[in-house]
N, C-alpha and C positions, 0 to 999 in steps of 0.2 A: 504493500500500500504506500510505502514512504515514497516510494518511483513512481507512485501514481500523478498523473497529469493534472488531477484537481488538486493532489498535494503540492506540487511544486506551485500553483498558480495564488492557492492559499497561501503559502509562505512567502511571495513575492507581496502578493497585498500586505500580510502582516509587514512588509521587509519596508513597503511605501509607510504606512499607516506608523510604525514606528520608527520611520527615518530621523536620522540625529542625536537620536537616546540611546545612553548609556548606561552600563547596567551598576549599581555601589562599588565594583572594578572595574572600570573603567572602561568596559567592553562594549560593542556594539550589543544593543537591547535583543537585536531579532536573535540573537543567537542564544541568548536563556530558552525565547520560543520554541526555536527546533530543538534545543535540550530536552525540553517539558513534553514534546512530541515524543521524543524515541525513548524517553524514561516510560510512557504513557504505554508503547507497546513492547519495550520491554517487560516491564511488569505486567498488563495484561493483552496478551499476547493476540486476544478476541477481539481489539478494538474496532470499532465503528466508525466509518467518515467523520459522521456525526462526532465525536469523540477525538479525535485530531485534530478535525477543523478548530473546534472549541480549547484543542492543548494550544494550537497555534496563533491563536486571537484573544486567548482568556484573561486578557491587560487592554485591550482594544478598546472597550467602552471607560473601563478605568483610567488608561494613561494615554487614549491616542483621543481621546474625545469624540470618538462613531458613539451612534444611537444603530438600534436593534434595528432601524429603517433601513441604515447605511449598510447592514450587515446583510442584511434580505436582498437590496441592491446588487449587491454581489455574489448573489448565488451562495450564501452560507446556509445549511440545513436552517430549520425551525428548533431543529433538538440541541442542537450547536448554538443560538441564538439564548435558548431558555437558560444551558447549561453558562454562559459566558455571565450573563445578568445575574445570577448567582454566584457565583463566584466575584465580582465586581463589587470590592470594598463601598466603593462611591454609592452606589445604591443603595447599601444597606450598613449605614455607618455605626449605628448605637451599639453602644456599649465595648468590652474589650474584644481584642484579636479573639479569644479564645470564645470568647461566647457566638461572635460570626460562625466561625469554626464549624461551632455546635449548631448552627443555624443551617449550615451547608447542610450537616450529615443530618440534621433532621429532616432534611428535605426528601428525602426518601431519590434526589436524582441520582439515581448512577452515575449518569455520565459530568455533572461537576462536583461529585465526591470521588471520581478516577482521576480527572483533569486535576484538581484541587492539590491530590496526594501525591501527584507527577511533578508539581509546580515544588511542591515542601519538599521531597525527595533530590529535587535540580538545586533551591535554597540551600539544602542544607548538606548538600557533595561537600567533604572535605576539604577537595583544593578551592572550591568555590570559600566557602566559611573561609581558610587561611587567608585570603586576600583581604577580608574585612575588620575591622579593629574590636566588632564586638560577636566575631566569628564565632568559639566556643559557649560563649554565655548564651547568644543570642539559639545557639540551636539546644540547647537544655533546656530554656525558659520560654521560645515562642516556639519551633517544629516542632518538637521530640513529642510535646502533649499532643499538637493539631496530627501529628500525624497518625498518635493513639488513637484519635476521636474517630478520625476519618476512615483508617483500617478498620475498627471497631463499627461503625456504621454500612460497610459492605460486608 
């Protein structure tokens, strides 16, 4: 799927959609994206369009400033579109990291409780964490739980 034609054409949008961002190392942004993809079928290996599309956009409404309109524009599934607005801090701001979290895996979606856990899995890689100054703390105290929630919730 990752040599699929729609794949390559969604990571090109994401690649527009998040051009000039950089990631808390200083990396170009799309490239966390395609990380958050191949963690997504690495780990579950059944993945769905729908489910990729949404590993490769799921900061889109958050950090590129598209609406679900923009998203539809472009031929992104509807289940891809639900799961992305879920996962999208900006939408559902109250209260802590940890209680959103818990708001994802209550949602009973699948597919942005996969994406969700592919995203904290890419955060919280090793060499990723060592480039950050609050690297080790930060994955004890914000992943390590979210990612209990979210395993725990599939």
């Amino acid at each position: 799927m990752l040599n699929a034609v729609w794949f390559r054409d969604t990571l090109e949008f994401a690649k527009t959609l998040h051009h000039g961002q950089v990631d808390k190392a200083g990396a170009p942004y799309w490239m966390h994206l395609e990380r958050v993809a191949h963690r997504l079928m690495e780990r579950f290996p059944d993945a769905t369009k729908a489910e990729l599309q949404a590993a490769l956009l799921h900061d889109a409404i958050e950090d590129a400033g598209v609406s679900a309109d923009d998203l539809r524009t472009a031929g992104i599934e509807e289940e891809a579109i639900t799961a992305i607005q879920l996962v999208s801090r900006n939408l559902d701001p109250d209260g802590t990291y940890l209680d959103w979290i818990g708001r994802i895996a209550a949602s009973g979606n699948v597919t942005a409780i996969r994406v969700k856990l592919a995203d904290n899995l890419d955060n919280s890689d090793p060499a990723r964490v060592a480039a950050l100054a609050a690297g080790p703390r930060m994955v004890a105290e914000k992943y390590a739980p979210a990612r209990a929630i979210l395993e725990q919730a599939l």
